[in-house]
N, C-alpha and C positions, 0 to 999 in steps of 0.2 A: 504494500500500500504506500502509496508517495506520499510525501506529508508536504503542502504547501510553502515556500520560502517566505518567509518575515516577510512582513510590510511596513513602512515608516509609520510612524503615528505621529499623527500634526498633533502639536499640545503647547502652548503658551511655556512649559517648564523645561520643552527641551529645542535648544535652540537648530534649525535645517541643516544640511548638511553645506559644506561652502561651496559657492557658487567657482564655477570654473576659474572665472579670472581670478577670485580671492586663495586660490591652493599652495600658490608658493612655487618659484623654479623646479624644483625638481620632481614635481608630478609628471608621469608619463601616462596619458588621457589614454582607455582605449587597454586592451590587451597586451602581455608583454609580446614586444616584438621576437626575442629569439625563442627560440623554442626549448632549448637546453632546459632538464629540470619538470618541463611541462608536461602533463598526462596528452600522449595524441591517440585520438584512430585510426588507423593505417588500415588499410586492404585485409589484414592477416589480425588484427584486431587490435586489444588498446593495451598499449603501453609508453616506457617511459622513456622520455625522449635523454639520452645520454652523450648525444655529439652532434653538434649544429654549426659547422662554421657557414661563414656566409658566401667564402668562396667556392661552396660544392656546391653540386644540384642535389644532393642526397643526405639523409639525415641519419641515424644510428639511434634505432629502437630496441629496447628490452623488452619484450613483449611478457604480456598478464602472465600467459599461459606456460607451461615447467615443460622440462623434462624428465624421464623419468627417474636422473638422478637430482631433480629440483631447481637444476640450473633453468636460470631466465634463458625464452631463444630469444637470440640477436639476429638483428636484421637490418636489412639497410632500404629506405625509402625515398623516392622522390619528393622532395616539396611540394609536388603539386596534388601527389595521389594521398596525402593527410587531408583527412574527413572532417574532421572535428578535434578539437582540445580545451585542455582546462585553460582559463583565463590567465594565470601565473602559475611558475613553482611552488609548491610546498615548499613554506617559509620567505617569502616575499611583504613584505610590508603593501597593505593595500589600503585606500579610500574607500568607503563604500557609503551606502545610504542611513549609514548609523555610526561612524564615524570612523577612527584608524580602526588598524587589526592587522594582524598575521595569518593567510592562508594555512592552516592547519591537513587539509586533506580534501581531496576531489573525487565525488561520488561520480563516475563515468555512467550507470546506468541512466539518472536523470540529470546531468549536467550541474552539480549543488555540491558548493568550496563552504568547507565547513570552516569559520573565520572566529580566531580568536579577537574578541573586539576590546580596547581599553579606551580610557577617556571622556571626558564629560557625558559624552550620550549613551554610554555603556554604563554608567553607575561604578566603572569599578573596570572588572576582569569578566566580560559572558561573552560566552561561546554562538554564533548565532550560522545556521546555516541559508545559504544566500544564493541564488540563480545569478547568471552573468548582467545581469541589467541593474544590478544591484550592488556591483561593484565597478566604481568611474575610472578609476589607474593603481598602476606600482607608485609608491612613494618611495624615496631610497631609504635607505635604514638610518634610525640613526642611536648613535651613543647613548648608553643609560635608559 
């Protein structure tokens, strides 16, 4: 059974999330661009993207599925024949509709990055799981 992704709640106590131009230089708006790190779909199914340079046509997947001494299979894909992917790495500092947070984990069956959230609109430290529309960019990391 799916369970629906959060939705912001408009409430006078909690202030919107910031408007594009108010985020700060080093918001990168939009999906992370490399792939490296990222959960993809490939042709052969979904796994985890482990070599992306930008001068190949082809990328280096560890795919879900074992063998049967448990080893991940590796693979190598074109850029163009990946289907789908998680919005960022697991552990990527992100913006979302509820405010910062750390990508914690990417459900591939319904598309939903499970985001550790902190900071005023979070009360604290919660966990919140989130669809791609609900999270704006990678922030970089920072100290402390």
């Amino acid at each position: 059974r799916l369970q629906p992704a959060l939705q912001p709640v408009a409430s006078s106590a909690m202030s919107p999330s910031p408007s594009p131009s108010s985020r700060g230089p080093g918001l990168r708006s939009g999906p992370s661009p490399r792939l490296r790190g990222c959960t993809v779909r490939t042709p052969f199914g979904w796994g985890l993207c482990t070599r992306d340079e930008e001068s190949e046509a082809t990328i280096q997947v560890a795919l879900a599925w074992r063998l049967r001494d448990q080893r991940r299979v590796a693979c190598s894909v074109r850029r163009q024949d990946v289907l789908a992917r998680s919005f960022c790495p697991v552990g990527d500092c992100v913006l979302t509709s509820f405010g910062t947070g750390v990508v914690l984990a990417f459900r591939p069956e319904d598309g939903v990055h499970q985001v550790q959230l902190w900071g005023p609109l979070s009360g604290g430290r919660n966990r919140a799981f989130l669809r791609e529309d609900a999270l704006h960019g990678v922030l970089p990391a920072a100290v402390g």
